[in-house]
C-alpha angles and dihedrals in degrees: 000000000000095000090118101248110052103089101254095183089099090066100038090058093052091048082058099051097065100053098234141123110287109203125188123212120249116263096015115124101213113208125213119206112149133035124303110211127230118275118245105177127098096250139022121195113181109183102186093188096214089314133131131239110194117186099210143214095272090051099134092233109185112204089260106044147170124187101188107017151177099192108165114076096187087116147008120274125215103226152340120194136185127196150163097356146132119210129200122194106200109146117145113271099282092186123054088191124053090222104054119115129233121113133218119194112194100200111029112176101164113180103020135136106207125032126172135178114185124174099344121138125204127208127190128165135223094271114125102260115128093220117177107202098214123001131166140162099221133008126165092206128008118189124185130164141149089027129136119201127188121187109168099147098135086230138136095237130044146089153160103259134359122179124191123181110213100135101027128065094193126045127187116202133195123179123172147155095003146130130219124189121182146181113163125108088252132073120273089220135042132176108179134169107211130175093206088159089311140093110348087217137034139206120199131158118173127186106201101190126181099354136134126221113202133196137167088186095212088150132040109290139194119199132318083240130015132197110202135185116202106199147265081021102098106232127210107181123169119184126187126188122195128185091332119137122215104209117187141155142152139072096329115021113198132230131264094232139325132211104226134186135182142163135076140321094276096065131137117224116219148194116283125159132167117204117189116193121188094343129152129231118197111176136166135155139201089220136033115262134194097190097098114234084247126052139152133219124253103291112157106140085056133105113246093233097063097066108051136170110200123181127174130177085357125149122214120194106178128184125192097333117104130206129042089211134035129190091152086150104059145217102077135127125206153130136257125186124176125184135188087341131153121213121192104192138166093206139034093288093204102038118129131203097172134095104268087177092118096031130094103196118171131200124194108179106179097339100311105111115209128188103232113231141172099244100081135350120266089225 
C-alpha cells in the first residue's frame, strides 16, 4: 500500500519470491510490520524510486537478526543491489541494557558476487539495537556511492560495513561520495580476512574517495575502520583514502583506524596497509586519552614493513588525545610514513610514555625515518 501504516511485508515477500526487480513508487512510505523471508533466489534489484521503507516498532526483531537477507551460503549469488531509497530503522528497544550483545544486519547478503548500494540513506535512532547497516561473509565486488548512513544506536554492537571474507579469497572495494556517522562501541567499517572454514588466505583491497566519517563518541569506540585478521586465515589487506574527512568528539573519540589480529598460536600474519591521501582529522576529546588515534595488533613475528600507516598532504587538528599513535600494549611492529602533513596539537603528538622494549614502531615525516623510543618525542 505504501500509505505508512498498512503492513507491507506480505507483499514484499511475494516481490522476493520471483526474483525479479522489485521497484517503489515515488513518494510512497512502505511499512514493514511482520517478518520479510530470506531471499533464495540468484539476484535481488530493489529501485526505491525516491520512497521510503521504515521498519517499524512492531517489527518481531529476534536477538540475531537479519531484515533483507542471503542467508545461505551454499552457493554464490549474482547480484544484490540496492537504489533510490530512504531507509528508517524504528523497531522497540530490544535491549534494556547498551552492552548487551545481539546483532541485527539489515542487508545480508552472505555468498554474492556483486553487491551496490547507490543513493540510498539510512536512518537509525538511539534505541539499544545493535543494528549493523550491510554485513556479509563473502562478496566479489562490493560498489557504494552517493549514500548517507547514520548509526547512532548507543549500543555495543553495530556499523556501516563489515565485510567479512569467508567464501571469497579476492575482494574488490569501491567507496565514494558518502557520509557515515556513527555512534556504537564497535567500528563502522571492517574489513577482515578469516579463515572460518573458508579460504586459508584473503585478498582485499578497498579505495574510499570524497567521503565524511562522523562521531560524537558518547560510548567506547574502536576505530572508524578496522582491519582485522582472524587467524590462522593470511590476510592481505590494502586500504586507500582519498580527500575523506574523519570528523569525532566527545567523551570517547574513536580511532581512525586500528590494525587488529585474533585467533590462536598457529596464526599467519599477513599484509595489511593503510594509506591515507589528502584527507582531513579532526579529534577532540572531552577527556583526555592516552590510547593514540592509530595502533596496531600484536604482530611481533611480522616484518615492519606489512603493516603500514601512510599519510600525505594530510591535516591533523588534535585536541586532548596523545598520542598519534598507541601501542600501549606492546609487542608490535609497524610502519608509519607522513608526508607534507600538517599537525595542529595541543600536545607532543608523538610523545610516548609506554615500553617500547618489545616494539618496533617506525616513523618516516617527509622522508627522514626515525625508531620511535621512549627517551624523547619525534615532533
Amino acid at each position: 500500500m505504501g500509505n505508512g501504516f498498512s503492513d507491507d511485508a506480505p507483499a514484499f515477500n511475494k516481490c522476493i519470491s520471483l526474483g525479479k526487480p522489485v521497484a517503489l513508487k515515488p513518494g510512497k512510505t512502505y511499512l514493514l510490520k511482520s517478518r520479510l523471508e530470506g531471499i533464495t533466489t540468484d539476484r535481488f534489484f530493489l529501485k526505491g524510486n525516491g520512497a521510503t521503507i521504515v521498519v517499524g516498532a512492531d517489527y518481531p526483531l529476534r536477538r540475531y537478526d537479519n531484515i533483507f537477507c542471503f542467508c545461505d551460503g551454499s552457493y554464490t549469488r549474482e547480484y544484490f543491489k540496492i537504489s533510490d531509497v530512504n531507509l528508517v530503522f524504528l523497531p522497540s528497544q530490544k535491549f534494556s541494557d547498551k552492552y548487551a550483545i545481539g546483532d541485527t544486519f539489515f542487508f545480508y547478503p552472505e555468498n554474492c558476487s556483486v553487491v551496490e548500494f547507490s543513493n540510498v540513506s539510512f536512518n537509525a535512532p538511539s534505541l539499544y539495537n545493535n543494528v549493523t547497516f550491510f554485513s556479509t561473509f563473502g562478496v566479489k565486488k562490493l560498489r557504494v556511492s552517493d549514500c548517507i548512513i547514520k548509526i547512532n544506536t548507543l549500543s555495543k554492537q553495530g556499523g556501516a560495513f563489515w565485510l567479512i571474507n569467508r567464501y571469497m579469497s579476492k575482494t574488490d572495494v569501491r567507496i565514494q561520495n558518502c557520509t557515515f556517522e556513527h555512534d556504537t562501541w564497535d567500528e563502522c567499517i571492517c574489513f577482515s580476512a578469516a579463515d572460518l572454514s573458508g579460504p586459508k588466505s584473503s585478498r582485499i583491497r578497498a579505495v574510499v574517495k570524497n567521503s565524511k566519517f562522523l562521531s560524537a563518541c558518547n560510548s567506547e569506540s574502536s576505530g572508524f575502520i578496522i582491519v582485522y585478521n582472524h587467524n590462522p586465515a593470511f590476510a592481505d589487506i590494502n586500504v586507500t583514502f582519498s580527500g575523506c574527512d574523519f570528523v569525532a568528539k566527545g567523551t570517547n573519540t574513536r580511532k581512525i583506524v586500528s590494525y587488529q589480529t585474533g585467533g590462536d598460536t598457529s596464526f599467519r600474519y599477513g599484509v595489511m596497509r593503510t594509506s591515507f591521501r589528502n584527507c582531513s582529522f579532526d579529534y577532540s576529546s572531552e577527556i583526555e586519552g592516552d590510547k593514540g588515534l592509530l595502533t596496531l595488533g600484536g604482530i611481533s613475528d611480522s616484518r615492519r614493513e606489512d603493516f603500514l600507516f601512510d599519510f600525505s598532504d594530510c591535516s591533523f587538528k588534535v585536541r586532548n588525545i596523545h598520542p598519534i599513535i598507541g601501542d600501549k600494549d606492546g609487542s608490535r611492529m609497524g610502519r608509519y610514513v607522513f608526508r607534507n602533513c600538517i599537525i595542529d596539537s595541543d600536545s607532543e603528538p608523538f610523545k610516548k610514555n609506554y615500553n617500547l622494549t618489545t616494539s618496533e614502531i617506525y616513523i618516516s615525516i617527509n622522508g627522514r625515518e626515525t625508531k620511535l623510543s621512549n627517551e624523547s618525542p619525534v615532533m
